[in-house]
C-alpha positions in Angstrom: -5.1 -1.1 13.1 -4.0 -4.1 10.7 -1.4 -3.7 8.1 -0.7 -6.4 5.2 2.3 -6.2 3.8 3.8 -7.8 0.7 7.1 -7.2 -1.3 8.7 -9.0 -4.0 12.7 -9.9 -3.6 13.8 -6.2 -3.7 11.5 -5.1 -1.3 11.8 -7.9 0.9 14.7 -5.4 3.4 12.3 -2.2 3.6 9.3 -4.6 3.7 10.9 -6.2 7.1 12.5 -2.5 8.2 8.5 -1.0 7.8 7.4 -4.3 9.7 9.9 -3.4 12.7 8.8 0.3 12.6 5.1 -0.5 13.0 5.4 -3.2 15.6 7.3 -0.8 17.6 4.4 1.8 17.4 1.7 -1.5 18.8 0.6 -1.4 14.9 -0.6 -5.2 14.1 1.0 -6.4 10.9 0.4 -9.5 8.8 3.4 -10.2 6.2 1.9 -11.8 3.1 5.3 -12.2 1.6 7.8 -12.5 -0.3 9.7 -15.1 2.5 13.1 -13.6 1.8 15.2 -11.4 -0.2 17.6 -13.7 -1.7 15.4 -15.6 -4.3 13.7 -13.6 -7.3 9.9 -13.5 -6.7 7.7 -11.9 -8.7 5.4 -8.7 -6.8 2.1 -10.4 -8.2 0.9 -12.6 -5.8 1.9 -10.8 -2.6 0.2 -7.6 -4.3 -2.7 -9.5 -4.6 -2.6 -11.4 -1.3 -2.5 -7.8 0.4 -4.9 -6.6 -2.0 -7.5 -9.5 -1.1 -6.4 -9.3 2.8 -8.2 -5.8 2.6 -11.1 -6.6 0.5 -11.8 -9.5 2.5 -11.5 -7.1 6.0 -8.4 -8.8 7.1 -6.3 -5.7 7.4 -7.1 -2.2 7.3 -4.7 -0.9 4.9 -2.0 -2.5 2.9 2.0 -1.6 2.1 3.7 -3.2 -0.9 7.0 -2.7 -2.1 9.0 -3.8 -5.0 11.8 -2.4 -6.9 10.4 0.7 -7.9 6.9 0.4 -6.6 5.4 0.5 -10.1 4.6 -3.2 -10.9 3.2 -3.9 -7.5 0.7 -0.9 -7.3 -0.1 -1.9 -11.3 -1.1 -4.9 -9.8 -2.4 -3.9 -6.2 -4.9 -1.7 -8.5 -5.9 -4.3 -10.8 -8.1 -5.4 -7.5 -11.8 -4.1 -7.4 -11.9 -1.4 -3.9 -8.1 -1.3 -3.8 -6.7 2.5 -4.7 -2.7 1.8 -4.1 -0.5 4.9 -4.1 2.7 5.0 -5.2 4.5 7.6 -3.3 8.0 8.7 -3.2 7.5 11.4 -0.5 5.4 12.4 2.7 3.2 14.9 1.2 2.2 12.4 -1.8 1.4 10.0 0.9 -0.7 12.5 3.0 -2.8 13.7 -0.2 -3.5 10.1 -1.4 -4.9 9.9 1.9 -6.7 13.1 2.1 -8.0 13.3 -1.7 -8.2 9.7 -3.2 -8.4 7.6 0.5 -6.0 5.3 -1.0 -5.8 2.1 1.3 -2.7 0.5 0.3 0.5 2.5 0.0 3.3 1.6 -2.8 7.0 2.0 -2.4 10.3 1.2 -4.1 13.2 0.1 -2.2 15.4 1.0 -4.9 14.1 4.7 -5.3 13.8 5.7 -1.8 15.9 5.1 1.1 14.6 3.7 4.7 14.4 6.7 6.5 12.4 8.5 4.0 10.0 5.2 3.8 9.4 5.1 6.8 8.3 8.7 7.3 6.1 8.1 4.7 4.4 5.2 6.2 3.8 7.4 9.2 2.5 10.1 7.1 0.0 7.9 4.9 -1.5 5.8 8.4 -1.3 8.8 9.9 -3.5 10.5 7.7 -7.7 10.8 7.3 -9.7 11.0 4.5 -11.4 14.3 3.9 -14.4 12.6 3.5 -17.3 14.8 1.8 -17.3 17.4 -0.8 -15.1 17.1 -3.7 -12.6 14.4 -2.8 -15.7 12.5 -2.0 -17.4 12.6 -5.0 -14.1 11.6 -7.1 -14.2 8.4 -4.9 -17.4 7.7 -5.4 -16.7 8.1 -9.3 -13.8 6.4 -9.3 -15.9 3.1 -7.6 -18.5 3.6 -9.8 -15.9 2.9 -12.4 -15.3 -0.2 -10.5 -18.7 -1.8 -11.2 -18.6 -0.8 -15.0 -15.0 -1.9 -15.6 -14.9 -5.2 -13.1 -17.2 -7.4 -14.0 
């Protein structure tokens, strides 16, 4: 398993504390930025640098972080066959999983505090789709949307 990671300036701590956590557990990572945690940086182009590292194959799912984790995952989603979840605990991380097979998982540094991030990083990588049925067919809908809205 890959992981692309990318947070803006707040997120750059928990973006290196997730990174430590997942070498540790053999998990391949690739950090897409931001380079440190001292200058401002805005979350778009490292949301859309992970974003486009899983479109293009490059990493099997992706973990962005910024303040709050709003305006990354805004961003993250604005990327056609990205479904980024923002979640601020374990079982919202295991459902985007199970329901909506989100790929990339949002989080704000500010919000949440390392311990609880990085049990739910464990809980969203740990978790499968329940592919078929109805969670299925609200993926499939919710690409479908893709191809009318992305043109």
């Amino acid at each position: 398993m890959k992981i692309a990671l990318g947070s803006d300036h707040a997120g750059y701590q928990l973006k290196r504390q997730v990174m430590d956590h997942l070498y540790k557990q053999g998990i391949e990572c690739e950090d897409m930025g931001a380079v440190n945690g001292v200058d401002a940086a805005s979350y778009v182009p490292y949301a859309s640098a992970v974003a486009k590292a899983i479109t293009e194959k490059r990493a099997d799912f992706g973990i962005v972080i910024c303040g709050t984790g709003i305006g990354i995952s805004i961003t993250a989603n604005k990327h056609k066959g990205i479904r980024a979840a923002l979640c601020t605990n374990e079982l919202m991380a295991r459902l985007s999983r199970q329901h909506n097979n989100a790929n990339v998982l949002s989080l704000g540094a500010r919000v949440i505090g390392s311990v609880l991030a990085l049990a739910i990083v464990d809980a969203f990588l740990n978790e499968p789709f329940e592919a078929g049925g109805r969670h299925q067919a609200r993926v499939d809908e919710i690409i479908a949307t893709e191809e009318v809205n992305f043109k």
